[in-house]
N, C-alpha and C positions, 0 to 999 in steps of 0.2 A: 418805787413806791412814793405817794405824798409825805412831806415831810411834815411834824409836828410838834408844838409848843405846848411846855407845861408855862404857865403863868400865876403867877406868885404876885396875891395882892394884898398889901395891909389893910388893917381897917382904918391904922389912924397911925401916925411917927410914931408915936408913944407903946404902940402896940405891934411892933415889928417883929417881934419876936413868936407873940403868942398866937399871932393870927396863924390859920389852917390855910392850908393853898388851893386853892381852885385849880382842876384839872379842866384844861379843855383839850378834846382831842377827836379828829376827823378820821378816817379810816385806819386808824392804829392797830399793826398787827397786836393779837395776844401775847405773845411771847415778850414783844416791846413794852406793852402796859404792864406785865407780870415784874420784868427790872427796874423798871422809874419807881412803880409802889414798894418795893422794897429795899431799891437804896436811898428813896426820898421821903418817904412817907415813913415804913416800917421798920426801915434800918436795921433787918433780923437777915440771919445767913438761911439760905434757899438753895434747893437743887431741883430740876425741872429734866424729865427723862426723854429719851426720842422721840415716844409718843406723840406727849406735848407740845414737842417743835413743829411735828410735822406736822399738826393742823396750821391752816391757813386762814381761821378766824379775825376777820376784822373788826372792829370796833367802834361808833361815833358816840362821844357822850360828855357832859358837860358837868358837872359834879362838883361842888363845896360843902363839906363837913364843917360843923363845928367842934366835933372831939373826933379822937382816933376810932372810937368802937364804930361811927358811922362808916367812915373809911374804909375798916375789917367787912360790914357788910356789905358796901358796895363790892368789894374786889370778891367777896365771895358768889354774888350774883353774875358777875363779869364770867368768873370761872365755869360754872353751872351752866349757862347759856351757851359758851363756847364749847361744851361736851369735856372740861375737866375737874378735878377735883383736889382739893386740900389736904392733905394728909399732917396734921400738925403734933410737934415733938417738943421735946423739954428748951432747945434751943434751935431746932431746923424746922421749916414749912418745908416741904416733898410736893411737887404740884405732877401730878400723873392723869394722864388720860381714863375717861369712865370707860371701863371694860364692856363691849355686848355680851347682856346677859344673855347664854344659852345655855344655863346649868342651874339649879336650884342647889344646887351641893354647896356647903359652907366654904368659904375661902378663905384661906390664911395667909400668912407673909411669911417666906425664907429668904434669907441672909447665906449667901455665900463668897466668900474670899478666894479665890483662882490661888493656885498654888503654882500652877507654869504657865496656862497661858493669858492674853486680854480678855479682859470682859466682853470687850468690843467681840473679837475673834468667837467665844461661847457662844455670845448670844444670837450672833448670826448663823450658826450652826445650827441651833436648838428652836428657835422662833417658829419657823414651822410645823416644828413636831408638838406646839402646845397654842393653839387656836384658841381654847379659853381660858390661857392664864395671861399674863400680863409681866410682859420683865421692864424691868426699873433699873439704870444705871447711875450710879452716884458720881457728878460731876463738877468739880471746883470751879465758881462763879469769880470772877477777880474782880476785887474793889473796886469800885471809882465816886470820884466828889459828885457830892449834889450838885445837881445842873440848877443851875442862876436863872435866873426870868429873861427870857426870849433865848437861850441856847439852842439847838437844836442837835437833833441826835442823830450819830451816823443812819445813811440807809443801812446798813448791815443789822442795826440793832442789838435787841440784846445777845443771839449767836455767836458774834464778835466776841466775846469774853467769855464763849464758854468753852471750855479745856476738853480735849479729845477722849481723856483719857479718865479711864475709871478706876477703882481699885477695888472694888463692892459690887456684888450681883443680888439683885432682889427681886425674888418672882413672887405672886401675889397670881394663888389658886387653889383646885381643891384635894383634898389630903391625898387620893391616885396622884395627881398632876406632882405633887409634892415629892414622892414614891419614887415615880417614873424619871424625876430631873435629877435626881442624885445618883439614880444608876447612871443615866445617862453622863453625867459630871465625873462619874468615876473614871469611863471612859475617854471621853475628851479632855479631860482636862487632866494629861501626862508630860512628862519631858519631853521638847523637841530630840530627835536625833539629831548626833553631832560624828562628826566624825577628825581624827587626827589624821595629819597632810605633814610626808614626809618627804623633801624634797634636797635632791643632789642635784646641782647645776653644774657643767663644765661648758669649758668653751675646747669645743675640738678646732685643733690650727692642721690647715692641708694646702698644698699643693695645687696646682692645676690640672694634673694627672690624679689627683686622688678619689675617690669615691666618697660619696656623700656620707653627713656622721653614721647616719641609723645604718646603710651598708655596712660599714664597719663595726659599727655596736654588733649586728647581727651573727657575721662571720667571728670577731671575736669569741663570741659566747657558742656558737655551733664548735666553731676549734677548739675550744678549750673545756667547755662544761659540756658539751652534747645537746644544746637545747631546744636540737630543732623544732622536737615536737611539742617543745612547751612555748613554741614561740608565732604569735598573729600577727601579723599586719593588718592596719585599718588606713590605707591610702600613704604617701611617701611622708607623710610626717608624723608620724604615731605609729606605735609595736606594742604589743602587750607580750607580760614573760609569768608564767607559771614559776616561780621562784619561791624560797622560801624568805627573802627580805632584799635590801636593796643592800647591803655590804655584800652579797654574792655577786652581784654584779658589776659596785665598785670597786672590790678585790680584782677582778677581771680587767677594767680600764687602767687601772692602774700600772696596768704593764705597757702600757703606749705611751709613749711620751707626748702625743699629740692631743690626751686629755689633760686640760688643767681644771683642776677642782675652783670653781667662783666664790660659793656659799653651799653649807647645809643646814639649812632651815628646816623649822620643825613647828607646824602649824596648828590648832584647834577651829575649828571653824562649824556655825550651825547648817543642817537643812536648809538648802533652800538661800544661804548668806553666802557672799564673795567675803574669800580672805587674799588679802594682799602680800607678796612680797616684792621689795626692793633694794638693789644693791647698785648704787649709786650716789647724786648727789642731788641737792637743789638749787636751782642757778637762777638768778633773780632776770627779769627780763622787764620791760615795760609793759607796762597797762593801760589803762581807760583814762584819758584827760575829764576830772572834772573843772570847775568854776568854783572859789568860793563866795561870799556873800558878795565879796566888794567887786565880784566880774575878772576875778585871778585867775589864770590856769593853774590848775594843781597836777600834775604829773603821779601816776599811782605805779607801783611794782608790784610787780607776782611774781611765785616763783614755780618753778616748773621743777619737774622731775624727769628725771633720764640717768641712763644706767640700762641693768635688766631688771627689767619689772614684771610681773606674774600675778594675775588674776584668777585664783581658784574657787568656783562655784560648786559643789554635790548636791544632787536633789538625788538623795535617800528613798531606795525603791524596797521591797519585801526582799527580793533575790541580786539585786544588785545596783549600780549608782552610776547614774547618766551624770558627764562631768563636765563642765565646761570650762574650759584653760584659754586666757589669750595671754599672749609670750610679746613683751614687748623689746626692741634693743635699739637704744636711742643717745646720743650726743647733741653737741651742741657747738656749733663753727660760725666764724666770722660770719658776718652778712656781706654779702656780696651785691644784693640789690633789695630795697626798701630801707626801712628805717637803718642806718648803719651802726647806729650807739645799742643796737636790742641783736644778739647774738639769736643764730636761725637753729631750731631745733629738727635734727637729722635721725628720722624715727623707722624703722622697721617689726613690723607688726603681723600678728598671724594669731587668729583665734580657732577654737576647734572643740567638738562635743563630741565626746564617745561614750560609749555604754561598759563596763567595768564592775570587777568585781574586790571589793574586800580580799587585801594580802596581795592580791595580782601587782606586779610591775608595769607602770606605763613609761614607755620612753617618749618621750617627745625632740623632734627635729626641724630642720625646714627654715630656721632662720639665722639668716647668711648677710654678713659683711664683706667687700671685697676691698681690695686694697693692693694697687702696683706700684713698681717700684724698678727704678734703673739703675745698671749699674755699669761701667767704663775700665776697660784696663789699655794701661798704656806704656810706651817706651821709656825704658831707660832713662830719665835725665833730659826725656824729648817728649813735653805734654800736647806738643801742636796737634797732632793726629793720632787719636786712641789707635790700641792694640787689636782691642774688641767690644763688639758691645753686647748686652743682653737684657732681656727684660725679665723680672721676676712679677707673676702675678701669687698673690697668696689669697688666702681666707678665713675669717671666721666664724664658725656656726656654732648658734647654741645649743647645745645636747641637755634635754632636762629626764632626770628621772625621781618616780615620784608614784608612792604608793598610800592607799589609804588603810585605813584601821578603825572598828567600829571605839565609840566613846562608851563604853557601862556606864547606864546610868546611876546613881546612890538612891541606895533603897530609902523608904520612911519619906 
């Protein structure tokens, strides 16, 4: 977009102060001309709703008042002509788009406060279902100095400064439309679901002969609790268990010496939100080489995380919760080639989405560290020539289990 100059002209030294500023301006968006007059001219707090942005109203006009009430008319004709309107208050101007008229019914203004969810989120819900009313979102303008003679203003404009975020819904229509939005508001506007994330981690240690964890989770729990028939498979890294909690089936592992308990975390998480856990550490690593002023290299650190780390997502369905899990298990070893001073991180990873229900047990499996190892026996008091040799390969898989539970919400 062309760029544009307010210009600020005395009439005389003497009079630097009282003189009124001449506005010149070439294709100025409205939105642009709406913040220069009110943080330079009017210097009153404003709020301006979606509507109003989204016209794409340009401007040319060349304009010097001698008092301020000229100034209030010009800006009120500016408005007018670009199809909006003033709505003015004991300390705020409201500038909203003119509604098309297709009702002769009287309209009125409501005022409502969201109780759980965005404004934003409402009214894009509701917009459609109300063609002749008109929603108005209340949105915090951030200060800034009078611009000095020849500044000029980002292209971004006044948008740049204006906050996403609302906390006030006001719709302006007629006493149905009125009616109609508060049932509606009763509806939508409830508690997200949430749900609590209870999670057992072990690391099962096996053999090269041994069977995979979930194999063994399985067979354990058929030998011992009978659960064949409460027990799915969804592919070699996921089982689901008709159980009544997960100490039924920690009581069960606990008889194997080759489960070791990691962590038992215990989550809250919303619809729809990743909740995280991690059990490790953060290891600082190098980062981005900036410059600073005088042409320095500046060396930056970051630090990474490794350990096991667990990503749990639920999108909360009527009947039951599509889950998304990714299981990460990572360290961190010499560098061997590239940078040598920044330690390499040694990651193994597995993500997976399955469909589940409320109390069910998921086990999750499938992620595997391997690790060999030598070992020599030899003569007597004679270490020239070992006795025998052997190689031991071992492993580590992580076993997660992990069940959900709906969150009640608090009534009122």
């Amino acid at each position: 977009m062309r760029l544009f100059l307010i210009v600020l002209l005395s009439l005389a030294s003497t009079q630097l102060f009282a003189a009124m500023p001449k506005l010149v301006f070439d294709q100025v968006p409205i939105a642009d001309l709406i913040r220069i007059y009110y943080s330079d001219i009017e210097k009153k707090s404003f709020l301006i709703d979606d509507s109003a942005l989204a016209i794409n109203k340009r401007l040319s006009l060349t304009f010097q008042g001698s008092k301020p009430s000229e100034y209030s008319r010009m800006m009120k004709h500016a408005l007018r002509i670009s199809g909006l309107e003033l709505i003015s208050m004991e300390d705020l101007d409201v500038i909203v788009s003119k509604p098309v008229a297709t009702s002769t019914a009287i309209q009125h203004f409501y005022a409502y406060k969201p109780k759980h969810r965005e404004v934003s989120q409402l009214i894009d819900q509701m917009r459609s279902s109300f063609p002749e009313g008109q929603f108005t979102t209340q949105r915090t303008i951030s200060g800034s100095a009078s611009l000095e003679p020849g500044q000029q203003l980002s292209d971004q404009g006044a948008t740049a400064n204006i906050s996403r975020r609302a906390d006030i819904l006001t719709f302006r229509g007629s006493d149905q439309n009125i009616k109609d939005l508060q049932l509606l508001l009763g509806t939508l506007d409830v508690a997200e679901r949430q749900a609590n994330v209870q999670l057992l981690v072990y690391e099962f240690q096996s053999g090269s002969q041994d069977s995979s964890a979930l194999k063994v989770v399985a067979d354990l729990l058929g030998g011992r609790l009978g659960l064949t028939a409460g027990l799915s498979h969804q592919g070699d890294a996921s089982m689901q268990l008709s159980v009544s909690g997960l100490s039924v089936v920690a009581d069960v592992l606990k008889t194997d010496e080759r489960f070791k308990v990691v962590s038992r975390p215990f989550l809250s998480v919303k619809n729809g939100s990743a909740a995280r856990f991690q059990s490790g550490s953060d290891v600082p690593v190098l980062g981005s080489i900036t410059t600073d002023k005088n042409g320095n290299p500046l060396q930056s650190i970051e630090y990474r995380s490794s350990g096991v780390i667990l990503d749990v997502t639920p999108n909360i369905h009527e009947k039951d919760v599509e889950l998304s899990v990714r299981q990460q298990l990572s360290d961190f070893s010499q560098t061997q080639i590239g940078v040598n001073s920044s330690p390499t991180l040694n990651k193994r990873e597995l993500s997976t989405t399955l469909v589940t229900k409320f109390g069910e047990v998921v086990v999750l499996g499938g992620l595997k560290s391997e690790r060999e190892s030598d070992s020599k026996r030899w003569f007597p008091f004679f270490n020239l020539f070992p006795l025998s040799k052997s190689k031991e390969s071992r492993s580590t898989e992580l076993v997660v289990l992990l069940q959900l539970q709906p969150v009640v919400p608090e009534q009122g």
